[in-house]
Residue, then its C-alpha position, 0 to 999 in steps of 0.5 A: x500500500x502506498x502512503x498516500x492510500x493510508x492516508x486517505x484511509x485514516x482521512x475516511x475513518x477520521x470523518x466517520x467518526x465524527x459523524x457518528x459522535x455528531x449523531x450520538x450527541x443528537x440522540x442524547x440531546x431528547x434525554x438530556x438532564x441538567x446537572x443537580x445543583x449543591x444548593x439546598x432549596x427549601x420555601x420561602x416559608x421555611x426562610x420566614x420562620x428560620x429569620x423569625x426565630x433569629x430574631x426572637x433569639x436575639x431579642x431575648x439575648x438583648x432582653x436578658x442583657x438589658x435585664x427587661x421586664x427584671x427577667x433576671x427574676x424569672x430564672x436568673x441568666x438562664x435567659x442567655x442559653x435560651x436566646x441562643x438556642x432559640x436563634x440556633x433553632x433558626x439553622x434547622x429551617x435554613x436548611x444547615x442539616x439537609x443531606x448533600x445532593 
């Protein structure tokens, strides 16, 4: 065989190829998915209660800080704790402990 036929040979298959990866993609382009992103979703309702408890979280901290309404009367500086927890109750609702996608 001359070198001129082999090249014209890996020419043809190179074209062949391409038209049957060409044909692959349009055949994969019906059963496309798009790639599933990291992003945890959650409501917007779930978004309302998880700020409504960081603030309340804050609010009694700040009470508790201030000694409002003599809350130190009503459990002493327990209150802080509770301001806490309650902000960090907020996480769950944000969706902090949602599995990865």
């Amino acid at each position: 065989m001359s070198p001129k036929s082999r090249i014209r040979k890996k020419r043809q298959d190179r074209g062949r190829r391409v038209s049957r990866q060409r044909r692959a993609e349009s055949e994969i382009g019906g059963r496309y998915t798009a790639p599933v992103s990291n992003l945890r979703f959650r409501p917007p309702w779930h978004k309302g209660v998880g700020g409504v408890l960081i603030v309340a979280g804050v609010a009694i901290f700040v009470i508790c800080e201030a000694n409002t309404f003599r809350i130190h009367e009503h459990g002493g500086h327990i209150w802080y704790i509770v301001g806490i927890g309650v902000a960090a109750c907020s996480t769950w609702w944000f969706g902090l402990f949602d599995p990865a996608k």
